[in-house]
N, C-alpha and C positions, 0 to 999 in steps of 0.2 A: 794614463790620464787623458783625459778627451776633454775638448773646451770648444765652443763655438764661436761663428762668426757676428761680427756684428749684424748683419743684415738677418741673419735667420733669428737671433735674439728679439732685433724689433719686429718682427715677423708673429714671432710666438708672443708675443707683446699685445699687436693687435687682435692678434688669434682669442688671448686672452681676453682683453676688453670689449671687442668690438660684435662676439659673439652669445647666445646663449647657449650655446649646444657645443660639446663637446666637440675638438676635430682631431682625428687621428691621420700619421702620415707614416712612413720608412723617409729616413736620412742618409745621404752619403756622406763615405768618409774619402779626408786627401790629410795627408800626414797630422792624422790625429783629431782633427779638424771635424765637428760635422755639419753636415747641411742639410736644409729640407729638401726633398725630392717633392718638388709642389705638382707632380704630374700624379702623384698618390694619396694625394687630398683625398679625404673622406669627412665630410659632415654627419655629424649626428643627426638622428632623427628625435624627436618628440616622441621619448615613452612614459607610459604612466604604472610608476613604482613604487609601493606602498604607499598609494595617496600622495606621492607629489608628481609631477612632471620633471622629468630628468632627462638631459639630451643624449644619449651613448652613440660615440661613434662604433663601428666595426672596419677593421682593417680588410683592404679588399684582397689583400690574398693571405696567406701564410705569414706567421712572424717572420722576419727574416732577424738578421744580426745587429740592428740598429733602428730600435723605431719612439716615435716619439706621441703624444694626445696633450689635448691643455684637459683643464680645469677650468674652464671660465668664470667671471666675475661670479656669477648667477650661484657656484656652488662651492664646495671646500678646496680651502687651500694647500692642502697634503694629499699624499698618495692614499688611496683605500686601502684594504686590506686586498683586495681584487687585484689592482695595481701591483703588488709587490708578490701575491699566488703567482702571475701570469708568468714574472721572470722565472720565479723559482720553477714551476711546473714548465715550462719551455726551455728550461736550459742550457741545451742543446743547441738549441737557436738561435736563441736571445743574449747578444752580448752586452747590449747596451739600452734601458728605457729611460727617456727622455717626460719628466713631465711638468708643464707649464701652468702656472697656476698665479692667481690675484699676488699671494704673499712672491713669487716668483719659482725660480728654477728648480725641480727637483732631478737627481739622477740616481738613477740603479743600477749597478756594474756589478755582471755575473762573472766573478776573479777566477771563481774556483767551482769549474763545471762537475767535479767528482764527491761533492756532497751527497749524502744521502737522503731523500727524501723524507725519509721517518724521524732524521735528526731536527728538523724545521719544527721548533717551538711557537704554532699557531695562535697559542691561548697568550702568549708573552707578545709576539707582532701586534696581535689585536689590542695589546692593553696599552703599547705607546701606541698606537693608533689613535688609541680613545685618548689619549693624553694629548696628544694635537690636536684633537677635537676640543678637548676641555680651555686647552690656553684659546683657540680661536673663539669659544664663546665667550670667553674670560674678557676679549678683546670688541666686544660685543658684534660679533658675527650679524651682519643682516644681509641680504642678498645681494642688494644692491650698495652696498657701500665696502667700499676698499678704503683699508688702514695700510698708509703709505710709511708708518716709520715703527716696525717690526722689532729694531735692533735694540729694544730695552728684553727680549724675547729669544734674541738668539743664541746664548747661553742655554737654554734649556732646550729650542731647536735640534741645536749642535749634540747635545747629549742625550737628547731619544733619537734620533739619527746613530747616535755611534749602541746607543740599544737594539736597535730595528737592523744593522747590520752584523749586530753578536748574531741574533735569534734569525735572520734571517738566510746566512751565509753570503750575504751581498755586500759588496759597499754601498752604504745611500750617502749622498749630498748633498746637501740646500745650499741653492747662494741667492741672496734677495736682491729683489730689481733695482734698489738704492745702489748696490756692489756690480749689477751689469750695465755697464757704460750704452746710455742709448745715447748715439750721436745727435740725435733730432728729436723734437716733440713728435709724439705718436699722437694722429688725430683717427678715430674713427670716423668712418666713412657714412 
């Protein structure tokens, strides 16, 4: 189990609001604990993908064993199907992906490195995929507007989550920003 600290949580907080663009970083760990390594910041750039503007970061070097990106306000609040290839296809690697997003905290914990690649039910990931899609439009998704109280939602969360890590061989996790204790107002800058 891995949990972080307060200060990287409001961190990835304002990462989340205060940006448009995707940022990716590597975390450290100290007993279980992790942190941003903020010397491995990466901002996204402005690309333009099938007709909209999308900010993607790139990691500046190699996956290593604990890395983390937001989701900014501006885009969806769950992992892609991209997001959740990267662990699987890097496994070796990748122990742990961190991703920050409007609705809050998502995790992907690679438990069990000796899965098979062919075992990984794509067309099943994709379809709760689309199914977080569906409750965020449900929820009437606009770009600029964050629904701060999720948790008439998280029954159903919880349960394409524990979908997404049948078909995936991963653990995922949600916990929503209401459930991570920010000690302070978060102001964007």
């Amino acid at each position: 189990m891995y949990g972080l600290d307060a200060d990287t949580i409001k961190y990835l907080y304002e990462l989340v609001f205060c940006n448009k663009f995707e940022v990716c970083m590597y975390m450290n760990i100290k007993n279980n604990i992790l942190y941003v390594n903020k010397s491995t910041i990466n901002e996204g750039e402005e690309l333009l993908e099938k007709g909209s503007i999308r900010g993607l970061c790139r990691y500046k070097y190699k996956y290593e064993k604990y890395i983390c990106h937001t989701h900014p306000y501006t885009t969806r609040s769950y992992p892609s199907l991209e997001d959740i290839l990267k662990v699987i296809k890097h496994k070796l690697l990748i122990d742990v992906s961190i991703i920050s997003t409007r609705w809050g905290i998502w995790t992907l914990v690679n438990k069990n490195k000796n899965f098979k690649e062919s075992d990984i039910n794509i067309n099943k990931i994709n379809e709760y995929i689309n199914k977080l899609g569906y409750l965020e439009n449900s929820l009437g998704y606009k770009e600029n507007i964050y629904v701060k109280d999720i948790s008439p939602y998280l029954t159903n969360i919880k349960d394409i989550c524990n979908k997404l890590s049948k078909y995936s061989f991963l653990h995922i996790k949600f916990v929503e920003w209401n459930r991570l204790q920010l000690n302070e107002d978060v102001i964007c800058d």
